[in-house]
N, C-alpha and C positions, 0 to 999 in steps of 0.2 A: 534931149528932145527926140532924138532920131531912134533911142531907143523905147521908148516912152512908145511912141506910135508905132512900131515897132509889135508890142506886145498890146498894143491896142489893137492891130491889125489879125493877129494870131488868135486875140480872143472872140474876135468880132465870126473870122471865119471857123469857130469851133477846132480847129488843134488844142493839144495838151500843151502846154507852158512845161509841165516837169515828168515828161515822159521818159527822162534819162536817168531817175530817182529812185532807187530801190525802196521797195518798201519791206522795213524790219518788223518780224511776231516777236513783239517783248516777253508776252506770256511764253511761248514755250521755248526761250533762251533762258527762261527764269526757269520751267521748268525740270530745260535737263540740266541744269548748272544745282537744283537742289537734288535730283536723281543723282547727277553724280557726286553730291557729299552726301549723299545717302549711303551708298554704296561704298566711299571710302571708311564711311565710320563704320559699317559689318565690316569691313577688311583690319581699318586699326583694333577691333575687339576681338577677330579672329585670332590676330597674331599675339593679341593680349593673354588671350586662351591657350592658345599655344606654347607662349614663355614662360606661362604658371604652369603648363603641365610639364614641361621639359623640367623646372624646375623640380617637382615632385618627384617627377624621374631620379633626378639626379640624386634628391635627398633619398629617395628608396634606395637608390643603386649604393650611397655612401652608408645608409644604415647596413644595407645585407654584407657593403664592404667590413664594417665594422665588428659585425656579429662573425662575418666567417673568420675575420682574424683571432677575434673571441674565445669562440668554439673551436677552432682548430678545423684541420681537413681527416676527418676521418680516417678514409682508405689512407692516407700519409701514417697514422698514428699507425693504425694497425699492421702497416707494412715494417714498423717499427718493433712489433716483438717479435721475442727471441724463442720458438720452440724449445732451443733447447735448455733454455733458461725455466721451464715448465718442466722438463721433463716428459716431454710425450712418450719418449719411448720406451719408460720404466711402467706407462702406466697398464701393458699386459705384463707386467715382471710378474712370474710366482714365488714368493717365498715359502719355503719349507717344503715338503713332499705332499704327496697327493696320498687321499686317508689309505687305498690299496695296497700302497707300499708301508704300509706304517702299520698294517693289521698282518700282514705274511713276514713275519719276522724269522729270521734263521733260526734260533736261538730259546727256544719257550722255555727254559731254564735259566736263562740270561739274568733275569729280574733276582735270582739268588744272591747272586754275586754282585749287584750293581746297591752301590755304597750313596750312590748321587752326592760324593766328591768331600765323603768323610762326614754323611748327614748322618747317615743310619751305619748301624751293628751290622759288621757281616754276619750273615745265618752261618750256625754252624753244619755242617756237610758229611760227620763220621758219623759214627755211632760209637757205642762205650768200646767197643773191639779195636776201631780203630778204622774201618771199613768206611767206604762211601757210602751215604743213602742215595738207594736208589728212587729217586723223587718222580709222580704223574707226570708228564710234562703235560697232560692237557690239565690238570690242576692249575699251573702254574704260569700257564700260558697267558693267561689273558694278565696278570701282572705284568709281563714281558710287552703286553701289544699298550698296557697303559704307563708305563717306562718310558715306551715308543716315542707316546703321542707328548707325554713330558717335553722329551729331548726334544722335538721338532718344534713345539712353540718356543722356550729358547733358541733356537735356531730362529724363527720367525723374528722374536724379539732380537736378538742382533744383530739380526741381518737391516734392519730395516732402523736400527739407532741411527746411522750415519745418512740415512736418507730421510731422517726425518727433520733432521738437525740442518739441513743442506733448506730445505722447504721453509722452515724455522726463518733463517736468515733471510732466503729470499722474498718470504712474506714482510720481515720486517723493514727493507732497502725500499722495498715496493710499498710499503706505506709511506714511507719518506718522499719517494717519488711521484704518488698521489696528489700528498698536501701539498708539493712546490711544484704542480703543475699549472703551466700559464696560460691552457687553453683548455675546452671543455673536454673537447675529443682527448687530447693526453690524460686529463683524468677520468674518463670514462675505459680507456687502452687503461690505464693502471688500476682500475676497480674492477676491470674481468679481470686480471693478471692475478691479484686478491684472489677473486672468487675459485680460481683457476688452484691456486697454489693452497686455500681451503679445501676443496674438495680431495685432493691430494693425501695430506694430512690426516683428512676425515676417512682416507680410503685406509690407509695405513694403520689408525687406527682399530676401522671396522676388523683387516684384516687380523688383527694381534688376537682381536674379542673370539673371531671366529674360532683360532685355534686354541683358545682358551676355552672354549664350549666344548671342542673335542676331548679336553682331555676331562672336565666335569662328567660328559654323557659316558667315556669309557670307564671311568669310576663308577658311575652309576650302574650302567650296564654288569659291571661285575662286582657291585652290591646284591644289585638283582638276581643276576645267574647263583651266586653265593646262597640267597636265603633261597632260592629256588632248589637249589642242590639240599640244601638243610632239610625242607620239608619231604624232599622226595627219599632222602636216608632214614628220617624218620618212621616215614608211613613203611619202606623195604622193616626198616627193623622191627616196626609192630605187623607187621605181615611174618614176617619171620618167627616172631616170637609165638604167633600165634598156629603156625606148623608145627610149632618145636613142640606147646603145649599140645597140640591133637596126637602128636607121634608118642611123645611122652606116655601119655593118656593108655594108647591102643598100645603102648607096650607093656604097660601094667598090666593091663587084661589080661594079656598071655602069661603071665608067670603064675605059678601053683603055688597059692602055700604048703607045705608041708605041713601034714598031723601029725602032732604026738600021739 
């Protein structure tokens, strides 16, 4: 009862009864409790973002792992050939002489006596007496500088068998080593080695043609100077002949017959 009146008295003189009573905003505890799951879900999908992309990451990072194992490391492969397995340093080698030395020959009489190793008839060199002929030697010469150029492509040609035969092999090893290569780069390092030891080959060969042309063009050359020398003895002879008949002619003039 004592409390009853009490708060009959408190209400009567206008005091607050629940002045010690906080008052709570539901609305906006509701609101930032949805702000803040708002915000955690852009955070959980961020990181969701982020663990697909690491993942992709990873998967590139293991595909390019894969491919470089594949492919090989390049500067590795190529640190792997052997120059001297090429040949680099044959490849300013000259074989045979150079054509200067091959046209000032000692000898322009040489070509008489050279047999080419029991092919041809040695010329015979006397005469019925017994005596040497004494033979042009610039007649004779340019047989001598086309002899020459004979001898030097043999020369050319065996000098370069054994280098050819050496290329030979190592193109063929090197093909071997191509097909049972286990990454790209080592067969790419073994397909210039190829190309490398082709070229070689193709050099050697060029070079065998070239000296083979020299000794067609000095044949040529002294077919040519030959009929050349023919026409020019020919046209001396009818020029001569035709002196001989004007001399002839003007010496007849001058004799007298005699009268009976």
């Amino acid at each position: 009862m004592k409390t009853l009146l009490c708060l009959l008295v408190l209400a009567a003189t206008g005091a607050p009864a629940f002045a010690q009573i906080p008052v709570t905003d539901v609305a906006s505890i509701v609101q930032q409790e949805l702000s803040t799951a708002e915000t955690l879900a852009q955070w959980a999908q961020s990181i969701a973002q982020l663990k697909t992309q690491v993942s992709q990451l990873n998967q590139q990072i293991s595909i390019q792992s894969d491919l470089r194992s594949w492919i090989g490391n390049p500067s590795v492969a190529g640190a792997n050939v052997s120059l001297s397995t090429l040949g680099v340093a044959s490849l300013t080698q000259v074989y045979g002489q150079i054509q200067s030395a091959l046209v000032n020959v000692p000898d322009s009489l040489a070509s008489l006596g050279n047999t080419s190793s029991g092919t041809y008839r040695a010329l015979q060199d006397t005469d019925l007496s017994g005596n040497p002929v004494q033979h042009d030697p610039f007649t004779y010469r340019r047989y001598s500088v086309l002899d020459a150029e004979q001898q030097n492509y043999q020369q050319v040609v065996s000098s370069t068998n054994a280098r050819q035969q050496q290329l030979q092999q190592d193109l063929a090893s090197t093909l071997v080593a191509m097909k049972s290569a286990t990454t790209e780069a080592e067969a790419q390092k073994q397909s210039a080695k190829v190309d490398a030891l082709n070229g070689q080959i193709a050099a050697i060969a060029a070079t065998r043609r070239d000296e083979a042309d020299q000794v067609v063009a000095q044949k040529a050359a002294n077919d040519s100077r030959l009929e050349e020398e023919r026409n020019a003895a020919a046209e001396l002879e009818a020029q001569d002949d035709y002196l001989a008949s004007q001399r002839i002619t003007a010496y007849m003039q001058t004799l007298k017959l005699r009268q009976n």
